[in-house]
N, C-alpha and C positions, 0 to 999 in steps of 0.2 A: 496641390498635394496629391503625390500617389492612392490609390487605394491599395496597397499590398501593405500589409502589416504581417505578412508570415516573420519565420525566422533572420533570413538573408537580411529584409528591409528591415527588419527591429537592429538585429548589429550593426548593419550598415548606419541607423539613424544613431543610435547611441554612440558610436563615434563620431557621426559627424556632431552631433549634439554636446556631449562631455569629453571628447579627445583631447581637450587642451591641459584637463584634471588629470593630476596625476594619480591612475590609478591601474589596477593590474590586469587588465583587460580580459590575456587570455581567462584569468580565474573569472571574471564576470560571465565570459562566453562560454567557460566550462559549465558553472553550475547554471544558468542560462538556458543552456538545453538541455542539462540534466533536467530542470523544471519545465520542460516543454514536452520533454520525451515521456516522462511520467504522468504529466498530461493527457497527452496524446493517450499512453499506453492504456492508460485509468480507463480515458473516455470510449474508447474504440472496448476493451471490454466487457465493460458497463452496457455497450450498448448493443454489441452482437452476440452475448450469452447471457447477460443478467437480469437484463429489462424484461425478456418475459417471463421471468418468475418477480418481478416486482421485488428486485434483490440489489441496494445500495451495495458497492464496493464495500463499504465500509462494516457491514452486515456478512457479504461474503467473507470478511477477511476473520472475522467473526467466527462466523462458523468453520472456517477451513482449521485456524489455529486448536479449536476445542476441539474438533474431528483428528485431526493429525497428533496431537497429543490424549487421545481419549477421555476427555475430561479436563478441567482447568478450573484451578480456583481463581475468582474474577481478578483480583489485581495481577496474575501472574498472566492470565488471558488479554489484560490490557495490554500488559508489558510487551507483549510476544505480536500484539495485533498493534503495538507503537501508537494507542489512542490512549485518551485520559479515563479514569475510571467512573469520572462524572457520563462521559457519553459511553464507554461501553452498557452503564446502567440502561438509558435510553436504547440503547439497540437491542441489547440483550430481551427488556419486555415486549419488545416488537419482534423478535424473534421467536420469541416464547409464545404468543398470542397469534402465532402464526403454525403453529405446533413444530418447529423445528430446534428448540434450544428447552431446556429442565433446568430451572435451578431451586436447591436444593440447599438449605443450610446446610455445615459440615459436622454430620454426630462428633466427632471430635473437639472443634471447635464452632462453637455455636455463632461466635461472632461470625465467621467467616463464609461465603457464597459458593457453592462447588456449579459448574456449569458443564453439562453432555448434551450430548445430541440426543433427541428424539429417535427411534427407526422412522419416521419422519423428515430427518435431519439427516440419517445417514445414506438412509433412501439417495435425496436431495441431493449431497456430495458425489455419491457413486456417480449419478446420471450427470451430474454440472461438472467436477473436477476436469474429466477427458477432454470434454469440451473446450473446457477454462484453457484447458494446457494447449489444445492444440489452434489455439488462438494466440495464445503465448510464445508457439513455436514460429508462427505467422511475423510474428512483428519482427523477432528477431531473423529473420529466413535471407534477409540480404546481408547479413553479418557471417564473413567466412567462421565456418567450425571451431579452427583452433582461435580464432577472435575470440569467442564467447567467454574463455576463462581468464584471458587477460582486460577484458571488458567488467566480470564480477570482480575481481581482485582490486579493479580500481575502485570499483563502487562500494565494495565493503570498507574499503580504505576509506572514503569520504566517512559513510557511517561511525567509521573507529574512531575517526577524528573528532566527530563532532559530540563523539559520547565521551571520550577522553575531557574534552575541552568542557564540557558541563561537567562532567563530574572531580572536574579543576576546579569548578567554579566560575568557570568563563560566562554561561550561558547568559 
């Protein structure tokens, strides 16, 4: 048995492995490395800008959405950060206890959680965002220019599709 399990030998085995099922292959191989590429992208920024501030992607994404919309009440901060409201709960007090996130009933409505950044937090974003991005610039840097908007148009596609399809009821 090889030891390469990268991308190549995974498709190449899943062919040799399930080819004779009838099934749609490229669309296996498409969203296949969509899930390897966001992988990859997650893993490699988690760990050349995040890690030393002891800052979970999922924390970051956290704080980036409340920062960019100045504020966010928590189920519309889950929505926008695509996590459940049960774990933004848990991130959210890790953030908060970390002095970079406020939450704050809403004097309006009392039921509801309003979430801002600390100057702490904005601090934080100032000094991290640049960085964030030009790590993000990094990954995609062997992708020709005018690539990159016909590369998002596919990928919002997949997202339209899959929001479309749950909110059919598919999910």
């Amino acid at each position: 048995m090889s030891n390469d399990f990268g991308l190549a030998a995974t498709e190449q085995a899943m062919s040799t492995h399930i080819g004779k099922l009838k099934l749609d292959f490229p669309a296996a191989i498409a969203v296949s490395s969509l899930y390897r590429a966001a992988n990859a992208v997650r893993n490699h920024l988690t760990n050349t800008v995040l890690r030393e501030h002891d800052l979970s992607w999922t924390g970051f994404v956290v704080l980036w959405v409340v920062w960019i919309f100045d504020g966010l009440e928590t189920r519309h901060a889950a929505q926008s950060a695509a996590i459940s409201k049960g774990t933004l709960t848990g991130v959210a007090k890790t953030l908060e206890t970390r002095g970079w996130l406020r939450r704050e009933t809403d004097p309006a409505d009392r039921r509801l959680v309003l979430l801002s950044l600390t100057d702490a937090g904005v601090a934080l974003m100032e000094e991290l965002y640049p960085r964030f991005n030009a790590a993000e610039a990094e990954v995609v840097a062997r992708i020709a220019p005018d690539g990159l908007p016909l590369l998002t148009e596919h990928l919002r596609t997949m997202v339209r599709t899959v929001e479309d399809m749950e909110a059919d009821g598919g999910a």
